[in-house]
Each structure stands twice: as C-alpha cells, then as structure tokens.
N, C-alpha and C positions, 0 to 999 in steps of 0.2 A: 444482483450485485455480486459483485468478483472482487477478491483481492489477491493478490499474489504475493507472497511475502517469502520475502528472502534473509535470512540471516547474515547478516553483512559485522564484520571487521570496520568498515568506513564506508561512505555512500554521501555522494553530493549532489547537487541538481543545478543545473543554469539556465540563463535566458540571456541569449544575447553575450555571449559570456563573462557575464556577471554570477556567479554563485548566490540562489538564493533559499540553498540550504543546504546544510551537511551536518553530519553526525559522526559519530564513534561508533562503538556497538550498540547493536540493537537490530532493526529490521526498517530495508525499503518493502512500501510498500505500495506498489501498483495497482488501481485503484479505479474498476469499471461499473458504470451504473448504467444500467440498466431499465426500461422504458417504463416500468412496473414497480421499480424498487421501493421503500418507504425509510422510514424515518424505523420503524420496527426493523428493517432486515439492516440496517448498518446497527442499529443497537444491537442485535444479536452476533452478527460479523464484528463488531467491537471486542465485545465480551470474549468471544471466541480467541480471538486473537490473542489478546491481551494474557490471557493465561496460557496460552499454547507455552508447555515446558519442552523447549528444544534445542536450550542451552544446555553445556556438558556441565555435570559438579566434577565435586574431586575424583570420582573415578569413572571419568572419562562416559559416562551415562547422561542420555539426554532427561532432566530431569528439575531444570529449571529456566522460570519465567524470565519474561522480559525485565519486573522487576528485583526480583532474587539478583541479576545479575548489574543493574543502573542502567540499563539499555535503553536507547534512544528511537524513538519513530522517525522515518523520512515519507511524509506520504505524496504522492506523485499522482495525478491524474491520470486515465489512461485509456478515450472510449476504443481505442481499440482492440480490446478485450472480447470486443463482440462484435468482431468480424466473426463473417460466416464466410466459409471457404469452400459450401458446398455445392456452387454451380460456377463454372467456369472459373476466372484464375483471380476476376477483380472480386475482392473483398466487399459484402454488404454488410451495413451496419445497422440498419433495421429493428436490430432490437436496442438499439441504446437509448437513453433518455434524449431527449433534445438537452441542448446545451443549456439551458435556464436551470430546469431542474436538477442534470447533474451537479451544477456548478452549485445547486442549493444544498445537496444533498453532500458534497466530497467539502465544503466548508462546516457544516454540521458534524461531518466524520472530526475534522481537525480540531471543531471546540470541542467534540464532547472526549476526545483523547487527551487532550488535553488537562481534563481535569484531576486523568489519573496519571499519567506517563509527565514525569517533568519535564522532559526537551520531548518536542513534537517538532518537527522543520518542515518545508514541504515546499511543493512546484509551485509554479504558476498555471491555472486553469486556463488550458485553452494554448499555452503557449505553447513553441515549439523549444523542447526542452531538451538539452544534453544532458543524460543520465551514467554518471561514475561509482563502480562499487567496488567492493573487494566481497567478493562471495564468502561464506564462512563456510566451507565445506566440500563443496557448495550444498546449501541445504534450502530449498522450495518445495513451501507449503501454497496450495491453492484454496482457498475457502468460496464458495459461493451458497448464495439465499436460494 
C-alpha cells in the first residue's frame, strides 16, 4: 500500500465536473493498493499518517499534527501508484490489487479515518478524476507497507 500525502492550503477533487470533495488545510492523499495489501497495512499507514507532525507551530518548526492544527483529509484513489516503468515506456500495473479489493480496501481507509479526523472528503473510486491543490510548501511525504 502507498500513500502520498501532501500538505495542502486547499485540495478539491471532481468527476464530471462536479466537485465531490474539497477541504481547507490538511493533506490530499493519493492512495495505492496494492495486490497483497490488508486491512493491517492501511491500519498501520493510517496511524502513520495521522500523527506525521509536518505542520509549522509558532516558530516556524515542523512539529505539529494534522490534529493540533483542525486539518482536513482529501483521500483520492490512485492504482497508479504501481506503475512499473521498468521495461520499455508502457507502464505495468501488475502489482495492484484488482479493482474489488482496492475499492474494499480505499473505502475502509475513508471509515476508519473517519473516526478520528472530523472532515475526511475524497474521490470517486475508479473514476476519472480532476485533481486541484494548493501545495503547502510544497511539502510530500510518501508512506508505503
């Protein structure tokens, strides 16, 4: 499993251009599963996250969490995370989950954030999604299981 999380100012997502999530501050985060992944490695990628302190305090030091600050989740699907790029120029995807699982796996990510993060917003699995942010820094953390 993969996340890619970025410290964002503002981040919205669409389909079809309709908006069906945006946030304030907090973190998008892009969101690959992988063919192996479980229910343990988002739990742990959760936790991870979730404390990662990479917000500034008052003197300008990264050193506080997503909740220290009221910060918002945008979570986004994303199999292509695991593209492999290492024979010739098309992309294999090979290790991703099949689409059932992900999609079981990236809506278990969304409740179980949920219970701790008050606004969670996120994609549409599967769709094709127009992705808007405002980078904070820009600042990209990559976590994988």
């Amino acid at each position: 499993m993969k996340f890619v999380i970025q410290r964002v100012l503002e981040a919205s997502v669409s389909v079809d251009g309709q908006v069906t999530g945006s946030i304030g501050q907090g973190f998008l985060v892009l969101i690959g599963v992988g063919k192996n992944d479980t229910k343990e490695n988002a739990d742990a990628l959760i936790k991870k996250m979730i404390g990662l302190r990479i917000f500034a305090d008052e003197n300008g030091k990264t050193n506080l969490s997503l909740a220290d600050v009221n910060g918002s989740l945008l979570l986004v699907s994303q199999f292509t995370l695991y593209a492999n790029c290492k024979k010739g120029n098309r992309p294999s995807f090979t290790e991703s989950a099949d689409p059932a699982a992900a999609e079981e796996l990236y809506e278990y990510i969304i409740r179980e954030c949920k219970k701790t993060v008050p606004i969670v917003e996120q994609g549409v699995f599967g769709a094709d999604m127009k992705v808007a942010l405002v980078n904070d820094g820009p600042f990209t953390i990559l976590l994988e299981s």
